[in-house]
C-alpha positions in Angstrom: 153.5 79.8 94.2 153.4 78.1 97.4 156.6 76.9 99.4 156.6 74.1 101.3 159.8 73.4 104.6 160.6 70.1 104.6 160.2 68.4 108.6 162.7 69.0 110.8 163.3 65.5 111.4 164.8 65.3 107.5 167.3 68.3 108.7 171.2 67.5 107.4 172.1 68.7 110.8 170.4 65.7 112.2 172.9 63.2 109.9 175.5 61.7 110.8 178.7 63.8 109.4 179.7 61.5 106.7 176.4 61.5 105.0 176.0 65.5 105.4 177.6 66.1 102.2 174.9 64.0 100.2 172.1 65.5 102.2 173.0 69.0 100.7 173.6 68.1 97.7 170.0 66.0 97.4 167.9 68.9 98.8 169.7 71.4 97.1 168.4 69.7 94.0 165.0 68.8 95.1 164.9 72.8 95.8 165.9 73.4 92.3 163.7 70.8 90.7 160.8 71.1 92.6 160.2 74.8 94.2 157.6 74.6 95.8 159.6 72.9 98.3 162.0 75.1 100.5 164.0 74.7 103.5 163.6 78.5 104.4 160.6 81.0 105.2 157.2 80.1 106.0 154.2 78.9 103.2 153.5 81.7 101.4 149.7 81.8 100.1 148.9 83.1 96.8 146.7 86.1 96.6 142.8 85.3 96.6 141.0 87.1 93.6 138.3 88.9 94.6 134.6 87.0 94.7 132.5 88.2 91.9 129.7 90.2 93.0 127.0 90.9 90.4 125.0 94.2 90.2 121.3 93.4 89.3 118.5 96.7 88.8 115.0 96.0 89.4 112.6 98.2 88.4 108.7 98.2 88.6 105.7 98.8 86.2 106.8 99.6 82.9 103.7 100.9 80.7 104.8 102.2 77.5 101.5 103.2 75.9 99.1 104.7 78.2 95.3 104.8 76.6 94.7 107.9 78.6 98.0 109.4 77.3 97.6 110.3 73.5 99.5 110.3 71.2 101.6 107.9 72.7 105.9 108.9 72.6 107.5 106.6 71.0 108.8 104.0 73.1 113.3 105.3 72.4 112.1 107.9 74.4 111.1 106.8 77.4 114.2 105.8 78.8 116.2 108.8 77.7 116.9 110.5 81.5 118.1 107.0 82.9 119.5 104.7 80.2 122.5 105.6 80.9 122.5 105.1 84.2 121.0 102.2 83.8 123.7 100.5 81.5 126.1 100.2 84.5 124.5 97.4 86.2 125.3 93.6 85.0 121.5 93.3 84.5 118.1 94.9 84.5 115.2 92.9 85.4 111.6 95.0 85.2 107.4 94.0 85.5 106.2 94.5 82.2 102.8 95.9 82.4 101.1 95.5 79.3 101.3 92.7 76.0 103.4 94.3 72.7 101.1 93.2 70.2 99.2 94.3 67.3 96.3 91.8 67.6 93.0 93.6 67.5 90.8 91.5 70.2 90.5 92.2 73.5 90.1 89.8 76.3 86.5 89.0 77.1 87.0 88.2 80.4 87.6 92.0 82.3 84.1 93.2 83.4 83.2 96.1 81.0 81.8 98.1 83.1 84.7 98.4 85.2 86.6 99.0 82.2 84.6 101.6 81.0 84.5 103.3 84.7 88.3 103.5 85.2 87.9 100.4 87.9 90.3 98.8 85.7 92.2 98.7 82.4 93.3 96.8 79.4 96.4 97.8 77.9 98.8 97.0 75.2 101.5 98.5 73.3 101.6 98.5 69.3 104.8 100.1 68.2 107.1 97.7 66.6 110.1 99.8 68.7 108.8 98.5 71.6 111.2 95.4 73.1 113.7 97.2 71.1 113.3 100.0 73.5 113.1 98.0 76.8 116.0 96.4 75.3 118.2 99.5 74.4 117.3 100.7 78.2 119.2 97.6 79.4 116.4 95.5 80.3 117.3 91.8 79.6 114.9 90.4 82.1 110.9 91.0 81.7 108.6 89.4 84.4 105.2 89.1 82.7 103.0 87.0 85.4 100.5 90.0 86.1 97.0 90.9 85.4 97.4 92.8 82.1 100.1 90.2 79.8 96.7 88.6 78.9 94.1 91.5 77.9 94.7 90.9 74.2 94.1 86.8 74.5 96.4 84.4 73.9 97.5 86.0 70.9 98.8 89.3 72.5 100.7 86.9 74.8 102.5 84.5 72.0 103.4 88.2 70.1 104.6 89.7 73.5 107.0 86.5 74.1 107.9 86.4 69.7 108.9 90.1 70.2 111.3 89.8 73.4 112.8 86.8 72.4 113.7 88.3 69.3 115.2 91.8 70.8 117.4 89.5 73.6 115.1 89.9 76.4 114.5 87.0 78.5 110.9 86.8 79.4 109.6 84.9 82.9 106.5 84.1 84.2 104.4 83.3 81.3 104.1 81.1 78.5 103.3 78.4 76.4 101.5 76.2 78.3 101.8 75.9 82.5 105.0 74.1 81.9 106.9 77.3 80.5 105.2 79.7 82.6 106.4 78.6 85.9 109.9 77.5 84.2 112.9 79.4 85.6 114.9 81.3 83.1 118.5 81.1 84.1 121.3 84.1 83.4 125.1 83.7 83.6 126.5 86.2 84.9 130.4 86.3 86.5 130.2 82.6 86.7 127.1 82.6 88.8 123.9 81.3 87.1 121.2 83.6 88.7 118.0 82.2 87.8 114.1 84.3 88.2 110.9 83.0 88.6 107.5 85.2 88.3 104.3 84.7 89.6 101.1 87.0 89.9 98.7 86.7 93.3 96.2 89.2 90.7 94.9 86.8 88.5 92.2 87.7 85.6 89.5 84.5 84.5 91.2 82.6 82.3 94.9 84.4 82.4 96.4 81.6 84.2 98.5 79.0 82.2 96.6 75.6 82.4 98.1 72.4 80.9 98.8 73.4 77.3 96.9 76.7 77.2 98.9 79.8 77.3 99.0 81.9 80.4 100.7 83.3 83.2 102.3 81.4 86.4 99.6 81.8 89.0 100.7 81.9 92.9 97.3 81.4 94.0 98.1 78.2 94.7 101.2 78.4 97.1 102.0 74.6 96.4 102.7 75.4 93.3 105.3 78.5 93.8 106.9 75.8 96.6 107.2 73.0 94.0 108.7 76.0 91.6 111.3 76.6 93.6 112.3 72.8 94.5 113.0 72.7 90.5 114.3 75.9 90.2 116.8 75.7 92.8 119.3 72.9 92.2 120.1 74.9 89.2 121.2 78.0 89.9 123.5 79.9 92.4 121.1 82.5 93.3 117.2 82.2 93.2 115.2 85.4 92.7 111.5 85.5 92.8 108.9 88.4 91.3 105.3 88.5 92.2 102.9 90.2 91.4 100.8 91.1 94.3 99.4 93.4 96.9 96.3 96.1 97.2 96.9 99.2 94.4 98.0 102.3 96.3 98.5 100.5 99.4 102.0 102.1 101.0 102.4 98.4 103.8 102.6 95.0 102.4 99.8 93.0 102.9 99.2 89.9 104.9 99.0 87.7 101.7 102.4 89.6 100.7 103.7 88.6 103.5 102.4 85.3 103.4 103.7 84.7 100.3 107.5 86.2 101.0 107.6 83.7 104.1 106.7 80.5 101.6 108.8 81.7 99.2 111.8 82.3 101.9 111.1 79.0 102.9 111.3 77.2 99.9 114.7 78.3 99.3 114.1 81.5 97.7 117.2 84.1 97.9 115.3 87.1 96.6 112.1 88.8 96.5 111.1 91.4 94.7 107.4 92.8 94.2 104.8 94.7 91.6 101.6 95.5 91.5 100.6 98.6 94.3 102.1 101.2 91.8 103.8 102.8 94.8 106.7 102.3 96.5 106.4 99.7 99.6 109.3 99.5 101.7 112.9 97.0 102.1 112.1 94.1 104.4 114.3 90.9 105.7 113.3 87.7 105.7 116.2 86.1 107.9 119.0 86.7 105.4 116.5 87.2 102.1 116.0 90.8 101.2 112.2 91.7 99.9 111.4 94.3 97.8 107.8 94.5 98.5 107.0 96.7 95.5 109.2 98.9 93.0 106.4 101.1 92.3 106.3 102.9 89.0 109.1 103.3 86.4 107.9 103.7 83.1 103.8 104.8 83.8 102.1 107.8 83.2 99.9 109.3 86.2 98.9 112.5 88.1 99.1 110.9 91.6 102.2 112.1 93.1 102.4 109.1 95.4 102.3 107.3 91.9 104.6 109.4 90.2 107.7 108.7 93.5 109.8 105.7 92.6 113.5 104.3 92.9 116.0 101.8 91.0 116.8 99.1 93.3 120.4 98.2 93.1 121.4 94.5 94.3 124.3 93.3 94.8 124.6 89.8 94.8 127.9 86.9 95.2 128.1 83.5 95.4 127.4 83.6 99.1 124.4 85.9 99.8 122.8 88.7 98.4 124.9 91.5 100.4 123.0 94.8 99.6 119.9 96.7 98.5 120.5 100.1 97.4 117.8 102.4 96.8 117.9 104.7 93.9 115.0 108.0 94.1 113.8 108.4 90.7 110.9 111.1 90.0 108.5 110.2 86.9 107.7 113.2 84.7 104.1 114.0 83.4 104.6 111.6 80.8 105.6 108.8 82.7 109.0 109.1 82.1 111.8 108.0 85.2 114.4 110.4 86.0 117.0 110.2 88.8 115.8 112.2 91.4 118.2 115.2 93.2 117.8 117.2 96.0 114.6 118.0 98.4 113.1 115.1 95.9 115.7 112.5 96.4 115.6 113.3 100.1 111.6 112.7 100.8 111.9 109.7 98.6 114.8 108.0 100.8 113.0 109.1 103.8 110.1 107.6 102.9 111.4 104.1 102.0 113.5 104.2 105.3 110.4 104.7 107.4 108.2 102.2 105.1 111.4 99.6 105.8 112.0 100.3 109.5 109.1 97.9 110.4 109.9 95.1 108.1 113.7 94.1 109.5 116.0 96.0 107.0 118.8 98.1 108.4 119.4 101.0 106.0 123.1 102.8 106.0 123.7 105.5 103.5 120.3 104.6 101.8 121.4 100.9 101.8 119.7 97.9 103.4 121.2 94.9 104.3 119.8 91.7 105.8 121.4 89.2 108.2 120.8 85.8 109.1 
């Protein structure tokens, strides 16, 4: 409660004497009555509560059926070394790499012959567990804008956003028509309204959302990220932004990464976070906008070591800024499956993303990056 001292000019010693007796006996009972007025002491100020800060995990590609690995583990067991962990954080927002559907037809528009070289892949995963798991791992957020959501048609993209919705996941990116896919999906959380956009620079034929055909958000088009954002951002209190982008195994961001972090920064963007290489790329700064130029792997099976190094990125985020990016080593097993990393492991892991940051204008202490403005 807050105490206010009346003026000294309404002091009784400043009455005449005859009126002194009324004086005291009126501000003893406006004291009384009213008590947030006082005669003695300095205002006292209430303690402040402490600003809510919001702890968000991002995590990268999450492929829970690998054609190559057979037969597949169920999906509940996936998750098993870091779930866990995992259920500390406020949220967990991952890339999910493949459709969860059942529907038999493949897209017609990946060149077969790179398909059936290894060039490049269709996936999909058929377990009816499936957004259950992701779901029971903590993952509320799923960014879908990437080059696989759409290698079962439109059909393995309608199941894909039926079975999220339906196990509490919120899925971004994709949808509908164009209208829903580069619609931002907006989570409450503390009494800040965080809200995530997703957009994929590797685009498919035909996987982009067009008018009212289902698709993914496309950022091919930067105008149409920018014009994202403008909507996007007078509705919510922090802005966060996941592409899809970048050159597969590629350790640097690329130009058009970089390109596209700057626009997005510009826009009004407070976040970045990025997919696609399938290793880890470092922690830049884009004035006071972190970038996570890509998560690498968390739930993908693969014999490239490179491949198989990953981390948890921990944000911390409150109404003011976002005011740190941890990184978390993580090791994938031989079946694709995360696990905190300890030791010499954890160790080349950090190493590696503070050298693969130093260039890009994060500061690390104690394997935390911050950015300034």
């Amino acid at each position: 409660m807050q105490l206010l001292s009346l003026p000294a000019r309404y002091s009784c010693a400043r009455l005449p004497a005859t009126t002194v007796p009324g004086c005291a006996f009126w501000i003893a009972l406006l004291t009384v009555s009213f008590p947030a007025l006082s005669l003695a002491g300095n205002p006292q100020q209430a303690p402040e509560t402490p600003a809510p800060v919001v702890r968000i995990a991002f995590v990268g590609d999450i492929l829970l059926e690998a054609p190559w690995r057979q037969p597949p583990l169920p999906p509940s067991q996936m998750f098993e070394d870091v779930r866990a962990f995992l259920a500390e954080f406020d949220l967990v927002v991952g890339n999910l790499e493949e459709p969860l559907t059942n529907h038999p037809t493949r897209t017609p528009h990946k060149n077969p012959d790179m398909v059936a070289a290894g060039r490049d892949f269709i996936f999909r995963a058929t377990s009816p567990e499936a957004a259950r798991a992701l779901r029971s791992a903590g993952i509320r957020v799923a960014a879908l804008a990437n080059n696989h959501t759409m290698d079962y048609t439109e059909r393995g993209l309608l199941d894909t956003l039926k079975q999220l919705t339906a196990a509490g996941i919120v899925p971004v990116g994709a949808g509908e028509n164009l209208r829903k896919a580069e619609q931002v999906q907006v989570v409450e959380l503390r009494g800040l309204r965080i809200g995530f956009l997703s957009f994929s620079d590797v685009v498919p034929r035909y996987y982009w959302a067009e008018g009212d055909r289902p698709g993914i958000a496309s950022s091919k088009y930067i105008g149409r990220v920018r014009a994202a954002i403008a909507r996007a951002r007078p509705q919510v209190d922090t802005l966060a932004i996941i592409f899809h982008w970048g050159e597969m195994f590629a350790s640097e961001p690329s130009p058009r990464q970089r390109e596209l972090a700057q626009a997005a920064q510009r826009a009004g963007a407070d976040l970045i976070l990025g997919a696609h290489p399938h290793v880890l790329q470092g922690v830049g700064c884009l004035g006071p906008v972190p970038v996570v130029y890509s998560a690498g792997n968390f739930v993908f099976a693969t014999r490239n070591p490179a491949a198989r190094r990953s981390a948890i990125f921990e944000i911390r985020i409150s109404r003011e800024k976002i005011e740190s990016v941890r990184v978390v080593p993580v090791l994938l097993d031989s079946q694709g499956r995360p696990h905190l990393a300890a030791g010499e492991e954890a160790r080349r892991i950090l190493a590696e993303m503070e050298q693969l940051s130093s260039q890009l204008g994060a500061r690390f202490v104690n394997h935390t990056a911050t950015c300034s403005p």
